[in-house]
C-alpha positions as CSV (number, residue, x, y, z in Angstrom):
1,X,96.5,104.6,56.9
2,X,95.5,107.4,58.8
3,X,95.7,110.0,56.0
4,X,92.9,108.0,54.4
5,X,90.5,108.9,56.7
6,X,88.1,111.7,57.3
7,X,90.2,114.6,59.5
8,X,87.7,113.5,62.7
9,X,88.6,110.0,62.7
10,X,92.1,110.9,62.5
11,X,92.6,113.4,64.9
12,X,90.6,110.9,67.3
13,X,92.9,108.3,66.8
14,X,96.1,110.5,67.0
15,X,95.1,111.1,70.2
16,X,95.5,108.0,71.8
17,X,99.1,108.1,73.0
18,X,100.4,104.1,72.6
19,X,101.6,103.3,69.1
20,X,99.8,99.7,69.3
21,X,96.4,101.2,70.0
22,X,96.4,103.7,67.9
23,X,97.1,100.6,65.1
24,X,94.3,99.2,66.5
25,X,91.8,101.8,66.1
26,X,93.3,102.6,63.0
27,X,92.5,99.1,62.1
28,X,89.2,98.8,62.9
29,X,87.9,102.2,60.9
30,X,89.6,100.3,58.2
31,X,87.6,96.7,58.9
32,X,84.7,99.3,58.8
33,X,85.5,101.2,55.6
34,X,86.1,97.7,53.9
35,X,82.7,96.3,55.2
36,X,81.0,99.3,53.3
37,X,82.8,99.3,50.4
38,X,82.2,95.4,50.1
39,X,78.6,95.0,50.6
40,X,77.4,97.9,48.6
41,X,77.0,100.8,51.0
42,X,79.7,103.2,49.9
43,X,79.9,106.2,48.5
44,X,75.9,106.3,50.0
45,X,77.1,105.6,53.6
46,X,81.0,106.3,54.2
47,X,83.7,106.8,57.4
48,X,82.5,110.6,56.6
49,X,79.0,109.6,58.3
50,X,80.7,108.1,61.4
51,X,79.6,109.8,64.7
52,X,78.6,109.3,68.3
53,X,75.2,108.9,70.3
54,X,74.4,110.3,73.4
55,X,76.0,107.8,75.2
56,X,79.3,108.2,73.5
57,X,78.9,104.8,71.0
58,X,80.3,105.2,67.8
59,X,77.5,104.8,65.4
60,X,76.7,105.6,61.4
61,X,74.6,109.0,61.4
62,X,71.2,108.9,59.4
63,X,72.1,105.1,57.8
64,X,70.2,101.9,59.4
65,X,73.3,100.3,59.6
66,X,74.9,99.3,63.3
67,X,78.1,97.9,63.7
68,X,80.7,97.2,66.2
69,X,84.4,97.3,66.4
70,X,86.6,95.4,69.3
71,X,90.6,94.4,69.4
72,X,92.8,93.0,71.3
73,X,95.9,91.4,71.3
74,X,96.8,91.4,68.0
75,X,93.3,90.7,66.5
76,X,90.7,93.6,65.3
77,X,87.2,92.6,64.8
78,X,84.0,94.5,62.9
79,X,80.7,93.4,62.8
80,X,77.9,95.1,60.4
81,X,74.3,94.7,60.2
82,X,71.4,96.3,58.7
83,X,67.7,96.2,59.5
84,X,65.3,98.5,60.9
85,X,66.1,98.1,64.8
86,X,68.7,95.4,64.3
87,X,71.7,95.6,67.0
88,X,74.9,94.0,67.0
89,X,77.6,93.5,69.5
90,X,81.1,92.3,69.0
91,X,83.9,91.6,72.0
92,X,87.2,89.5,71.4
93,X,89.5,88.8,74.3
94,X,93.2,87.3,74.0
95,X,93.4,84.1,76.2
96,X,95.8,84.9,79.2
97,X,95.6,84.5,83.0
98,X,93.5,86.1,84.9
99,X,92.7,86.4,88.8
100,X,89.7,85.1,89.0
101,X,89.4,86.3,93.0
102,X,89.3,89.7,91.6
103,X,86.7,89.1,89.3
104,X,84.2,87.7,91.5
105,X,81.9,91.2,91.9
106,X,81.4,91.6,87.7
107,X,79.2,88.3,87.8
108,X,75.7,87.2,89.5
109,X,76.1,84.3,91.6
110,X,74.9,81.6,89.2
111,X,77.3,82.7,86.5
112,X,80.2,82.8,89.0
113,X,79.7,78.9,89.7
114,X,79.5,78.0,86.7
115,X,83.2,79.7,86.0
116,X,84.7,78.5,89.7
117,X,83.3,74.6,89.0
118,X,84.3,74.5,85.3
119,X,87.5,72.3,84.1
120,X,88.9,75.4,82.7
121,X,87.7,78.4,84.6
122,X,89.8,80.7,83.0
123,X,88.0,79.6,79.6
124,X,85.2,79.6,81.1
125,X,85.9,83.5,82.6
126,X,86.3,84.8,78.7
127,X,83.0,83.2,77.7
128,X,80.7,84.9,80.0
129,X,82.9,88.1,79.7
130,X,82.7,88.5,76.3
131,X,78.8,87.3,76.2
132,X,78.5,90.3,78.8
133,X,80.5,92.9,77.0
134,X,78.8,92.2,73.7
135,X,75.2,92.5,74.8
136,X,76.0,96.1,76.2
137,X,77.9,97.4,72.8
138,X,74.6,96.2,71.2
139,X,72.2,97.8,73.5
140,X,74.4,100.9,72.9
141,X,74.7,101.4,76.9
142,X,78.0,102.3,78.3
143,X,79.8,100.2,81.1
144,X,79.7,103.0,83.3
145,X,75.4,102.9,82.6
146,X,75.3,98.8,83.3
147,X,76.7,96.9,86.4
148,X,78.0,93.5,84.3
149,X,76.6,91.8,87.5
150,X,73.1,92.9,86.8
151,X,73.8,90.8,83.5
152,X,72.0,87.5,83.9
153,X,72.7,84.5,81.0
154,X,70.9,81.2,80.0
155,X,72.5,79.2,77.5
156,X,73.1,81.6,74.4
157,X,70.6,84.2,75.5
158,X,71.8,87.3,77.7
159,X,69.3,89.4,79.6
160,X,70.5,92.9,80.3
161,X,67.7,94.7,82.5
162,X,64.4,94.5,80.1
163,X,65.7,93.4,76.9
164,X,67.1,90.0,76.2
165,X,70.2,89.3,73.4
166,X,71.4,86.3,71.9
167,X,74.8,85.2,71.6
168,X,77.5,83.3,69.6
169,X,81.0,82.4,70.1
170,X,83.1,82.1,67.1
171,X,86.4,80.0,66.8
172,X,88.6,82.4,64.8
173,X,91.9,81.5,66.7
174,X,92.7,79.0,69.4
175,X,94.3,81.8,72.1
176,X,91.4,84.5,71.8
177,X,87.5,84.2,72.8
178,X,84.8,86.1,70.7
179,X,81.4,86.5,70.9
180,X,78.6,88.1,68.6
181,X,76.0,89.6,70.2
182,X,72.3,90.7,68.9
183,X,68.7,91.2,69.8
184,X,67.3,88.8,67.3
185,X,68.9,85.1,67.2
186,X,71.8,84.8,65.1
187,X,71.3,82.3,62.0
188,X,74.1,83.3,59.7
189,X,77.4,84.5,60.3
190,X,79.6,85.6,57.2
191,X,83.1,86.0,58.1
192,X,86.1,87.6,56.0
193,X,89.9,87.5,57.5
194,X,91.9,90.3,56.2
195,X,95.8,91.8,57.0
196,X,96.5,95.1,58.0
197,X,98.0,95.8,54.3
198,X,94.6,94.9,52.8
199,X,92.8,97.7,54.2
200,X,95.2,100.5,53.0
């Protein structure tokens, strides 16, 4: 797949040294590509336009298009949007046991109750992790600009320091957590599953 891609992309991705992430990246610039062939965008807006802001987020140069990649386990994930302004976030985490005592510090206090107190606090972990880490890819911060405990939630809605998101889980597979993020409320969510032979 690689050799499909522009040189940059490539040469980015060869650089990552396990065989499994470099799938995964590969994977998602694929998700991506398919996105803009799909709705409409290519040949106008292409992989060729992909670039990086200031804070090191990946980002289509001079297109009003956002998006967002995440993977894990063996599930990649892109979301796409378009609108003047619009943001979108995306995080998927694999279901698997975490220390929770270690964990403690990422979290304001009111969140952290509501993960030690729930009938399935390891559930409950992923939720308000990936509600966390998908505001911040939509701000287009970096985790090393945002403290996750500064994060504060209320129901769907996330406030990260001035600006608040809005959130929504989706139930793509019973072992893995993921949540949308954006700064307008999410009404409509279209969703496509694809295999890694598809995007060749």
């Amino acid at each position: 797949m690689l050799q499909t891609f522009p040189e940059k992309i490539s040469i980015k991705i060869q650089k990552y040294t396990g065989e499994k992430e470099r799938r995964q990246r590969a994977a998602g610039k694929g998700l991506l590509r398919y996105a803009l062939n799909k709705l409409g965008y290519s040949p106008a807006v292409s992989l060729d336009d992909y670039g990086y802001t200031a804070t090191h987020q990946p980002v289509l140069l001079n297109s009003g298009i956002q998006f967002s990649i995440s993977h894990s386990g063996n599930l990649v994930l892109c979301a796409l949007v378009e609108g003047e302004g619009e943001k979108v976030g995306v995080d998927v985490e694999r279901l698997k046991p975490v220390k929770l005592e270690l964990m403690k510090f990422y979290f304001d206090p009111t969140a952290w109750q509501e993960i030690v107190n729930a009938p399935d606090s390891t559930l409950a972990f992923y939720l308000h992790w990936t509600m966390r880490e998908a505001a911040i890819k939509a701000s287009g911060l970096s985790l090393e600009q945002m403290e996750l405990s500064e994060i504060t939630t209320e129901d769907n809605a996330i406030m990260l320091r001035d600006d608040t998101y809005y959130s929504r889980i989706l139930s793509l597979r019973y072992d893995y957590v993921v949540c949308l993020a954006s700064d307008k409320e999410i009404e409509a969510v279209s969703l496509t599953e694809l295999r890694a032979e598809e995007l060749l």
